[in-house]
C-alpha positions as CSV (number, residue, x, y, z in Angstrom):
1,X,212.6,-154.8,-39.0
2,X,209.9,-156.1,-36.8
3,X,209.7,-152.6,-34.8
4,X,209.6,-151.1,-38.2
5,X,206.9,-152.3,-39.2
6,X,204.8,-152.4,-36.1
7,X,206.0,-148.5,-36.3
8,X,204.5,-148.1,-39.8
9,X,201.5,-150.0,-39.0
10,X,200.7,-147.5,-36.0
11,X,201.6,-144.3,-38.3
12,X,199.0,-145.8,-41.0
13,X,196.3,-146.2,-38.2
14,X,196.6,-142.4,-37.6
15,X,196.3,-141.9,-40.7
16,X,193.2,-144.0,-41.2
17,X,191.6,-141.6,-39.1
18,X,191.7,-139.3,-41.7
19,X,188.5,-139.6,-44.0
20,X,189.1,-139.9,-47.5
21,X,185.5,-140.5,-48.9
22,X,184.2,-137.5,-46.4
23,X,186.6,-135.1,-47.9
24,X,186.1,-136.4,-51.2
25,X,182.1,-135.6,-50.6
26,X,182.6,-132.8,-48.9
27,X,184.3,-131.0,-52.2
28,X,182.0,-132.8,-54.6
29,X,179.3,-130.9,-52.6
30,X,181.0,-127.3,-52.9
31,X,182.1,-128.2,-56.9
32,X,178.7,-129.2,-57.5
33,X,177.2,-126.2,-56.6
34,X,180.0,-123.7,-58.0
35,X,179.9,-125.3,-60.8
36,X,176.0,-124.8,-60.9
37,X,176.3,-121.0,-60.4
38,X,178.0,-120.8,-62.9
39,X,176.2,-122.5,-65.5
40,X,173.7,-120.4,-64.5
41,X,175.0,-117.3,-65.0
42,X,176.5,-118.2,-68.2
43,X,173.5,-120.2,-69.7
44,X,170.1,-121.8,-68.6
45,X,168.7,-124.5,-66.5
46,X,170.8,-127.2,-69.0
47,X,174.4,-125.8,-68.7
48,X,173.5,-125.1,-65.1
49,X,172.9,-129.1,-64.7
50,X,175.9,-129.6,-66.8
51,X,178.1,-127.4,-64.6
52,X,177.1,-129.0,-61.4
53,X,177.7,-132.1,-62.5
54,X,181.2,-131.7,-64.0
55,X,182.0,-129.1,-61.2
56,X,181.0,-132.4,-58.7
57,X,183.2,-134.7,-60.0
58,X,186.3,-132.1,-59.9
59,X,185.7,-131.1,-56.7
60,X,185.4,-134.9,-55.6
61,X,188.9,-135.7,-57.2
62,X,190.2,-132.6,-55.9
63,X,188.8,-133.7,-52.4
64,X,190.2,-137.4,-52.5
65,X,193.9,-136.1,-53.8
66,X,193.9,-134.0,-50.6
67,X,193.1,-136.8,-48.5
68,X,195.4,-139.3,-49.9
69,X,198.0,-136.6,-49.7
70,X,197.2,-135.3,-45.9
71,X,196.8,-139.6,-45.1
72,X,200.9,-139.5,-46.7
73,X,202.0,-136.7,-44.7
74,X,200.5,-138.1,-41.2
75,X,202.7,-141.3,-41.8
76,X,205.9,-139.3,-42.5
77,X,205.6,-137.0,-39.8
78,X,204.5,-140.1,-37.5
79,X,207.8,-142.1,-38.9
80,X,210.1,-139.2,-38.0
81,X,208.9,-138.4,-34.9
82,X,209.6,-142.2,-34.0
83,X,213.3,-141.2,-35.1
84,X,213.2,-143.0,-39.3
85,X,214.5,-140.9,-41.8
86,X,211.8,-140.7,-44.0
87,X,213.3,-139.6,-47.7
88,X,210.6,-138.4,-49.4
């Protein structure tokens, strides 16, 4: 057990090297701005504002799932290339 979990603990520290909150920014960036477009096009300066801002926080969720996600897979793959069977 003790190898396990100094095995897990390595895995998760590759994985900590992935950055949630960067991703997470990065899409609340490009949703903001979509999202403003498009408000834009289909209305004035107020449904532009309204766009950005809901097309922000999508892209921000969107962009933290991803991460959380990408942080999963870079444990499993590390845990099975160690030799674990890894079920899910």
């Amino acid at each position: 057990m003790a190898a396990y979990h100094n095995d897990l603990q390595e895995c998760q520290s590759y994985a900590d090297e992935i950055s949630v909150a960067q991703k997470a920014g990065t899409k609340a960036a490009g949703g903001a701005v979509i999202g403003g477009a498009m408000g834009a096009i289909w209305g004035n300066s107020d449904t532009a504002a309204k766009g950005a801002g809901a097309g922000g926080l999508l892209g921000g969720v969107k962009g933290y799932s991803q991460a959380s996600r990408e942080k999963q897979q870079v444990v499993k793959r590390c845990l099975r290339g160690r030799g674990y069977k890894v079920l899910n």
